[in-house]
C-alpha positions in Angstrom: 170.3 86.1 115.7 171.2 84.5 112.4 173.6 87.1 109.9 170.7 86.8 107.1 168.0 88.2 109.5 170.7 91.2 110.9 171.4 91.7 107.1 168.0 92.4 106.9 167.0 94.3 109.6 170.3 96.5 108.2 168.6 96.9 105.3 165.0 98.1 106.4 167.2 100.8 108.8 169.0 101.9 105.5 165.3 102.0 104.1 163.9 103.9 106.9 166.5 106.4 107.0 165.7 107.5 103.4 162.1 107.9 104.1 162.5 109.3 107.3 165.5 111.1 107.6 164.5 113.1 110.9 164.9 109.9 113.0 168.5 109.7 111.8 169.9 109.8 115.4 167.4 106.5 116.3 168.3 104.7 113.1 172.0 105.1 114.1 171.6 103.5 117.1 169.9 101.1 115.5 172.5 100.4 112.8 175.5 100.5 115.5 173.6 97.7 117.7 173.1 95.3 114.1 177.0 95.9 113.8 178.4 95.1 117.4 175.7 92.0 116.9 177.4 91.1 113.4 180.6 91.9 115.1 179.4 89.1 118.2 178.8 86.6 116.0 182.4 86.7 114.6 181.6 87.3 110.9 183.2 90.5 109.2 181.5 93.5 109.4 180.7 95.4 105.8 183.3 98.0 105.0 180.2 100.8 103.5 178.1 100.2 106.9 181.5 100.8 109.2 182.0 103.6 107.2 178.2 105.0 107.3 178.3 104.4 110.9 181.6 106.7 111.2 179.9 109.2 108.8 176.7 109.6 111.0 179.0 109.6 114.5 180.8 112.6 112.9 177.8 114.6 112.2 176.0 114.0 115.2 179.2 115.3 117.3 179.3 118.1 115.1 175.8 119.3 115.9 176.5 118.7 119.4 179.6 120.6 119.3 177.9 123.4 117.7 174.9 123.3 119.6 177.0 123.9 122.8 
């Protein structure tokens, strides 16, 4: 998949997650599988998406943790 169309796809997730902010958990998965395909292609991976991605990991292990 060429980087321009991933960039874009990136972008409508980023979208998506402001309108619908309940699917959060299905747009993360989302975003982490556009970064490891970034990450396959060789080019570097955006600094605010790595750090969005760690931001939404936290916060989903947190409501697991305190949902146990």
């Amino acid at each position: 998949m060429a980087f321009d169309q991933l960039k874009t796809e990136i972008s409508l997730l980023l979208t998506e997650m402001q309108n619908e902010p309940q699917d959060r958990h299905e747009i993360y998965l989302s975003l982490r599988e556009k970064l490891n395909q970034i990450k396959a292609t060789g080019m570097p991976l955006p600094d605010d998406l790595v750090k969005l991605e760690h931001e939404l990991e936290e916060e989903f292990a947190s409501e697991q943790r305190d949902g146990e």
